[in-house]
C-alpha positions as CSV (number, residue, x, y, z in Angstrom):
1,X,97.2,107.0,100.0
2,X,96.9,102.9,100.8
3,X,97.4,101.4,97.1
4,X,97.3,97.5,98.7
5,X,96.4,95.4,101.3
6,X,99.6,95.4,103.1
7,X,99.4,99.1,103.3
8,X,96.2,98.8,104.6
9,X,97.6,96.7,107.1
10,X,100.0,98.6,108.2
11,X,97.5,101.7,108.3
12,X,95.4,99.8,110.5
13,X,98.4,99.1,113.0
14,X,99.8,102.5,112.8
15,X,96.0,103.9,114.0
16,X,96.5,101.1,117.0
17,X,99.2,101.7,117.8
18,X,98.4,106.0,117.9
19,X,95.2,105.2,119.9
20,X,97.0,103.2,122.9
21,X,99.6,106.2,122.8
22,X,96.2,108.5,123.2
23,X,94.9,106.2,125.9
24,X,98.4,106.5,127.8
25,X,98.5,110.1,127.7
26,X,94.9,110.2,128.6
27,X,96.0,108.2,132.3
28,X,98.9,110.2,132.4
29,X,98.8,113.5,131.2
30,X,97.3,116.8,133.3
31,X,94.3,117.9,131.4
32,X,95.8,120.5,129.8
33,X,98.4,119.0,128.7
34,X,96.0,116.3,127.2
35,X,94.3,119.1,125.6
36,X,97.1,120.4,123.8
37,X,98.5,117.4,122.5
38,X,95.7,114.8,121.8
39,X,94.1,116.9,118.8
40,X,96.8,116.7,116.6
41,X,97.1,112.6,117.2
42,X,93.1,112.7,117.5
43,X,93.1,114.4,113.4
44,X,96.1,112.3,112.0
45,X,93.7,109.1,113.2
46,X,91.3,110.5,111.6
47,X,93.6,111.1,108.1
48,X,94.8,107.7,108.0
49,X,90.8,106.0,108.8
50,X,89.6,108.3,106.0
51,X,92.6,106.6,104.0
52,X,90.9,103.2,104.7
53,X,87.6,104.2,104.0
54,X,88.6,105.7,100.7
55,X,90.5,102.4,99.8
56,X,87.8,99.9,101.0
57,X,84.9,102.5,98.9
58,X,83.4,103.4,101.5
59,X,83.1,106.7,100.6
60,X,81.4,105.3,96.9
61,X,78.8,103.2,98.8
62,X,77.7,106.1,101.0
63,X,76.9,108.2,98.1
64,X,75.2,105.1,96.4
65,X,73.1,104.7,99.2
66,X,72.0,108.4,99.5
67,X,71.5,108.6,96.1
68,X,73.9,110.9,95.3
């Protein structure tokens, strides 16, 4: 769970620097082997971005905005 700004920071380069290792194995790997590894890199960018969003409120202003 981000708690400050530095965290978020450092969220924000740890999800770079995940989604150049993606890219790389993308040129790299054989299809298969891209399809056995990239989903568990693909969900753990997907973890730490719903981190952010929870910390910036974006998950508040969506529901504010659908009237929820």
């Amino acid at each position: 769970m981000i708690e400050s700004d530095t965290q978020l920071t450092v969220t924000q380069a740890q999800i770079q620097r995940l989604e150049y290792a993606l890219a790389a194995l993308r040129r790299t790997a054989t299809p298969a082997e891209f399809a056995a590894q990239a989903p568990a890199v693909i969900e753990h960018i997907r973890r730490m971005r719903d981190e952010i969003d929870t910390y910036l409120g974006m998950h508040e202003i969506e529901a504010t905005s659908l009237g929820t």
